[in-house]
ZAFI-97990 format. One line per 2 residues: for each residue x, y, z of C-alpha. Coordinates in steps of 0.05 Angstrom, whole numbers, plus 5000, padded with zeros to 4 digits. Layout:
N
X,Y,Z; ...
This chain:
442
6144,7839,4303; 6220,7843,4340
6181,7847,4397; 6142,7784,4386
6187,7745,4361; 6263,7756,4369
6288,7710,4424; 6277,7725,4496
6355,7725,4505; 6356,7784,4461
6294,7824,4476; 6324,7889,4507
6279,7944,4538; 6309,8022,4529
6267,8054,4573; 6285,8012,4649
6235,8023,4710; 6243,8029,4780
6229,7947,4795; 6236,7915,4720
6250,7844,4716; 6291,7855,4651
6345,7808,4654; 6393,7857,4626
6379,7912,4670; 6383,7873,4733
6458,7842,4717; 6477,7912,4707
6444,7952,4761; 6428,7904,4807
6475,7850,4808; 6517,7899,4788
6568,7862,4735; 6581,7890,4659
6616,7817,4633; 6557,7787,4582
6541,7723,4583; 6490,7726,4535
6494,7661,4479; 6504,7689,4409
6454,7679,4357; 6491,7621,4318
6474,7583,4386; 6404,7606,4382
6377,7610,4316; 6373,7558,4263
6426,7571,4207; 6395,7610,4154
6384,7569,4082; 6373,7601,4021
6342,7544,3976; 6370,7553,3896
6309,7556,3849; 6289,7503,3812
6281,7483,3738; 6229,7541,3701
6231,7575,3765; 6256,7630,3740
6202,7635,3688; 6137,7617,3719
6150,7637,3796; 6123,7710,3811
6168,7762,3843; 6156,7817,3900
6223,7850,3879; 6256,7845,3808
6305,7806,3822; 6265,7745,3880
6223,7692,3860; 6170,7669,3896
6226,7612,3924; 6262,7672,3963
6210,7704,3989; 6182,7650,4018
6253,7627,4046; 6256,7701,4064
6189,7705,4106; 6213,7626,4143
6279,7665,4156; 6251,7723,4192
6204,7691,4231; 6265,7643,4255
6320,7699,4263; 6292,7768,4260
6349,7809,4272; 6389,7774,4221
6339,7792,4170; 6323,7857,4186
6403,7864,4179; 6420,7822,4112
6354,7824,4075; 6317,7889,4096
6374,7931,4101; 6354,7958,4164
6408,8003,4179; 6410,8046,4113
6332,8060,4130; 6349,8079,4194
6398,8120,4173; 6351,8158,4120
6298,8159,4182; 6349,8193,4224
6379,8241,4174; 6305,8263,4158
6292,8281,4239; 6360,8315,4244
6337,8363,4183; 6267,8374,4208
6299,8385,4279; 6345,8438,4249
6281,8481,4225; 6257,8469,4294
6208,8409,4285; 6207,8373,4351
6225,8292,4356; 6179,8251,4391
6211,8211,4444; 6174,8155,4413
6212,8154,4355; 6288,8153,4390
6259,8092,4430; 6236,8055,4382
6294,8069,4340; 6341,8054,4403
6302,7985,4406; 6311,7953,4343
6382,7978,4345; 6397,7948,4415
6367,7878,4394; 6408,7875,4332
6476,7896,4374; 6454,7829,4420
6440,7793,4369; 6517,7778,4346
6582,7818,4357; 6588,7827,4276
6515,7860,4278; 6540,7916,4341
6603,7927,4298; 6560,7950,4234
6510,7986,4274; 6572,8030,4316
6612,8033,4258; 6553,8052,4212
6571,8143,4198; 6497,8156,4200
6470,8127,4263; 6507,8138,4314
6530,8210,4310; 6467,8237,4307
6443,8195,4369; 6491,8219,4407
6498,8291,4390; 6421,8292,4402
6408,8253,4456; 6472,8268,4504
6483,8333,4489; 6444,8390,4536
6377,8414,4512; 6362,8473,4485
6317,8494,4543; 6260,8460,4519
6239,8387,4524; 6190,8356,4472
6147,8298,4494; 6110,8268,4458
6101,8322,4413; 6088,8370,4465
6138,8424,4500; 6153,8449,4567
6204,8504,4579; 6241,8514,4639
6225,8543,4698; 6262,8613,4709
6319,8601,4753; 6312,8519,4759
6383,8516,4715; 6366,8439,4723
6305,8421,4695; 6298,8396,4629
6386,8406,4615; 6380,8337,4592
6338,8303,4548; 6319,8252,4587
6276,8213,4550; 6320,8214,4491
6376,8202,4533; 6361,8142,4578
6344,8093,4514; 6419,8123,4472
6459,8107,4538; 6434,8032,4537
6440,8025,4472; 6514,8051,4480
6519,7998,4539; 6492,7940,4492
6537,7959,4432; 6601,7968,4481
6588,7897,4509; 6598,7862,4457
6670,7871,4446; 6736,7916,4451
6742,7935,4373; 6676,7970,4388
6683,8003,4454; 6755,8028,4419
6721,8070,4375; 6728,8134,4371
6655,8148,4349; 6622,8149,4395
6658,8123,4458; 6716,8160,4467
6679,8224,4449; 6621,8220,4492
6658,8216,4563; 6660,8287,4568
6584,8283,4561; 6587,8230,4608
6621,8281,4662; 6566,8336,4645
6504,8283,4656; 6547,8270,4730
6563,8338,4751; 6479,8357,4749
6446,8343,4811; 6399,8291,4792
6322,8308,4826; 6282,8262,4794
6286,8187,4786; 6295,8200,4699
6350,8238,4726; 6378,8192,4767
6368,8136,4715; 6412,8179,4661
6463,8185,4709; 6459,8105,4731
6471,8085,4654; 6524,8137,4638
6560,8099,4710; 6548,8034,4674
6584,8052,4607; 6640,8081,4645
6645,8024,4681; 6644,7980,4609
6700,8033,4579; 6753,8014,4648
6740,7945,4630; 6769,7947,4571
6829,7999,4594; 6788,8046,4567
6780,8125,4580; 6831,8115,4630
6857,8194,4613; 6803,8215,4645
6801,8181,4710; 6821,8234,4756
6764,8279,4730; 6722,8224,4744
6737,8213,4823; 6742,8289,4822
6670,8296,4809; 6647,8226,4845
6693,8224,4908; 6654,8278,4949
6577,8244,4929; 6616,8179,4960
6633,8217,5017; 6562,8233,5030
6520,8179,5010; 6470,8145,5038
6433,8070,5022; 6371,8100,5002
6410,8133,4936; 6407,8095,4883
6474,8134,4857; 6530,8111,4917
6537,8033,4901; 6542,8056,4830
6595,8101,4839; 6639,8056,4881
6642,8003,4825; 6657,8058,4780
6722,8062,4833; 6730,7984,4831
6744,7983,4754; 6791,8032,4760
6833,7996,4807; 6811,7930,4763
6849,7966,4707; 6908,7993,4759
6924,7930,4771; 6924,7905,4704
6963,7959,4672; 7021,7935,4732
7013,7862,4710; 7031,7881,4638
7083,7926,4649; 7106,7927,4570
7032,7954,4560; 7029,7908,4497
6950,7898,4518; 6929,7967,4538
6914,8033,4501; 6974,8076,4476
6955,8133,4522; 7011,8174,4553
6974,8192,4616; 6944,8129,4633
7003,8108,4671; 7005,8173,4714
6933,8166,4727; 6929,8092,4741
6987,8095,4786; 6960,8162,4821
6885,8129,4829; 6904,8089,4892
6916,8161,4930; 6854,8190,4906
6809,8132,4920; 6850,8131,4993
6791,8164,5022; 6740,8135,4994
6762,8063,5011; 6774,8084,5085
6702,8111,5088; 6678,8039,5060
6714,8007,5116; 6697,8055,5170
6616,8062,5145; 6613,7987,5131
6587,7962,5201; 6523,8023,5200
6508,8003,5128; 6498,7922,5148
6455,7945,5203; 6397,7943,5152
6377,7885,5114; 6339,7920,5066
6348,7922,4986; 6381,7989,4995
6426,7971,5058; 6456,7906,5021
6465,7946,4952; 6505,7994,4985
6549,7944,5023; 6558,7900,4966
6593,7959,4925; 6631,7971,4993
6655,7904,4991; 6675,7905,4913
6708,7966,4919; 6749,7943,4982
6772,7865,4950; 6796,7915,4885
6830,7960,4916; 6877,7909,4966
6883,7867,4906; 6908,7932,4865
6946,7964,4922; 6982,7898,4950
7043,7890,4896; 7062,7964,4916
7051,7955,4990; 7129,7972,4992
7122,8045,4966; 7095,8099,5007
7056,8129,4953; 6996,8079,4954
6966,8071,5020; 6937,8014,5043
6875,7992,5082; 6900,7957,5148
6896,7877,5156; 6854,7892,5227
6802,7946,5183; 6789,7877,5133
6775,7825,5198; 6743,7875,5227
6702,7881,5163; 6697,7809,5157
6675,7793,5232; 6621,7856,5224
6581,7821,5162; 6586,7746,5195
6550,7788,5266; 6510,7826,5223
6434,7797,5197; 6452,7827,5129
6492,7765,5100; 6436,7719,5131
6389,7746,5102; 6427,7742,5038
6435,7670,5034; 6366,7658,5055
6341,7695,4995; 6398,7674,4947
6396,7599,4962; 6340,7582,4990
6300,7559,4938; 6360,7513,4916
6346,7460,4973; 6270,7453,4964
6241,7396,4928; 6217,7415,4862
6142,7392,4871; 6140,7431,4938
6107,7499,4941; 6157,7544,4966
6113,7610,4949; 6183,7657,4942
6160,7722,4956; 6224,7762,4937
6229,7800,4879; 6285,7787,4823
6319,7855,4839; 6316,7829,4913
6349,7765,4888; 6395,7795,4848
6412,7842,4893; 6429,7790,4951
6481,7744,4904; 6509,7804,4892
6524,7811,4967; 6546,7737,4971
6589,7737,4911; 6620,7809,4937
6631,7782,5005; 6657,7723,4979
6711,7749,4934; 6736,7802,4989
6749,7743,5035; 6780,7706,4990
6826,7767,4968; 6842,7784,5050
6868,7713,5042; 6909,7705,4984
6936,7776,4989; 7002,7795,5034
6971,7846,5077; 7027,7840,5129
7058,7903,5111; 7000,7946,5123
């Protein structure tokens, strides 16, 4: 029933594929942006009315629960089918039941009964819709003491050596130390329901439970080499989060572990990984959040943590070398106009327009080097000779000039599309940074 009948806006699948047209999943991975513009469900859903009963109601009408007349129910079934989520929340008291569902699999775990990786989807769906759904609706289900913990200590945590799939097991291999150290089915739908929940505002990606708890998890899922594409999928959400948590000024304690253990996969990336364009926008929202912690120097707006100014202020000189390899690798990565090729350069390009926004207000101390004003023309002048942003717009925009009742016959994909304004917006922003920015200093 959520499935049929909550609004397309809020239908959310746990369980992304390689080429999925879910909106959600392409504006994260693809066009590669955490801000949601999702409508909330007062703009989508008819207010809910609860109709009084009438005169003798209350004596002739027949109930389904002690205390509802017929009235209610019906107003109850009209409400459901016009705001699921809502209902499921206020009238079915779907969290509690999740929470007795979940508090039943963590005691037949603990005897060693396995947990279907149906179950944790499913259970990761409804939850997901009903974070979408309304800010008020994330906040009860992260905030909720039964949900959440066990989620996370299940699904994030490394396995036990032994993987249960739909009901069936598979050890690991003596020696492979990698297979099966993460539950990746289990783990994949928890980290986008963790995405979903985090979204929706700072009060809940401030929590404690699970957000600041889990980066250290976070680290773990990065540090494996990822050699399969559930693997590499585990390790694309837990960059996404991250990226969520330096939005908000968030986790920033931990940033130097973080470049620590994603400078040297920059450093040898290629554009057929899915991995490198999510790790550079990992770097971009750290220099995002540098440069907002120097805008607000009285810290009024940003986390009461003792080391983020250290680390903030240190991140420009760690991410030194990974910026100068975006500038220096730039003109071989535009040389292909593939998906892949303009993924790759599109991070590039964020990462860059962050970090000479970040890095210009200190351009005067030596501590915080600086990409050169001739390394960003030279970066400019490469994608305006280069096919790559060509091919961009053509995909991008040009559907926009055809006549409606003229058969077009696109034959990109949405990733493709997504992928492209990505590039175009990216390339856009880094010009317009290289031109508002005082780079003659560097």
């Amino acid at each position: 029933l959520m499935t049929l009948f909550v609004h397309p806006y809020h239908a959310v699948n746990v369980c992304p594929a390689a080429g999925c047209d879910d909106p959600y999943i392409l504006y994260q991975t693809c066009f590669m942006s955490d801000i949601s513009h999702v409508p909330q469900g007062t703009e989508l859903y008819p207010p809910t009315q609860i109709k009084p009963l009438g005169e003798g109601d209350a004596n002739d009408a027949s109930c389904y629960r002690a205390d509802s007349s017929a009235a209610s129910a019906e107003s109850d079934s009209k409400a459901f089918y016009s705001d699921p989520a809502w209902t499921l929340l206020s009238r079915m008291r779907i969290l509690p039941c999740l929470s007795d569902i979940l508090l039943c699999l963590s005691t037949d775990y603990s005897t060693g009964v396995a947990i279907p990786e149906a179950v944790i989807r499913s259970i990761c769906g409804i939850l997901a819709m009903l974070a979408v759904r309304s800010p008020g609706a994330a906040g009860a289900t992260a905030r909720h003491k039964g949900i959440l913990p066990f989620l996370v200590s299940y699904c994030l945590s490394p396995s036990d050596g032994i993987d249960f799939k739909e009901g069936e097991e598979s050890e690991k291999k003596d020696g492979d130390d990698n297979v099966g150290l993460f539950r990746t089915g289990a783990a994949l739908p928890a980290l986008v329901l963790l995405c979903h929940l985090a979204r929706q505002s700072r009060d809940i990606a401030e929590l404690e439970m699970p957000f600041q708890t889990i980066v250290p998890d976070l680290q773990a899922i990065l540090c494996v080499g990822a050699e399969t594409d559930e693997e590499s999928g585990i390790q694309i959400w837990s960059l996404v989060l991250l990226r969520i948590l330096m939005r908000y000024g968030l986790a920033i304690e931990h940033v130097q572990s973080l470049i620590n253990i994603a400078a040297p996969r920059v450093e040898l990336m290629r554009p057929e990984s899915s991995l490198g364009a999510h790790y550079l926008l990992l770097f971009a929202n750290i220099c995002d959040a540098s440069k907002v912690t120097q805008q607000n120097e009285d810290m009024t707006n940003m986390p009461a943590i003792f080391e983020a100014d250290n680390c903030l202020a240190m991140s420009g000189v760690w991410l030194s070398s990974s910026v100068r390899s975006c500038a220096t690798s730039f003109k071989s990565v535009v040389n292909g106009c593939d998906k892949n090729h303009m993924k790759l350069a599109s991070a590039q390009l964020r990462l860059l327009s962050s970090y000479i926004s970040t890095a210009s207000p200190t351009m005067g101390a030596s501590s915080i080097p600086i990409v050169s004003k001739e390394s960003c023309f030279q970066v400019i002048e490469t994608a305006l000779e280069s096919d790559i942003l060509d091919h961009a717009l053509n995909i991008a925009l040009g559907a926009s000039f055809n006549a409606y009742w003229v058969d077009h016959s696109n034959t990109n994909t949405l990733e493709e599309e997504a992928i492209a304004c990505s590039f175009v917006s990216s390339f856009m922003s880094f010009v317009q940074n290289v031109a508002l920015e005082d780079l003659d200093g560097a």
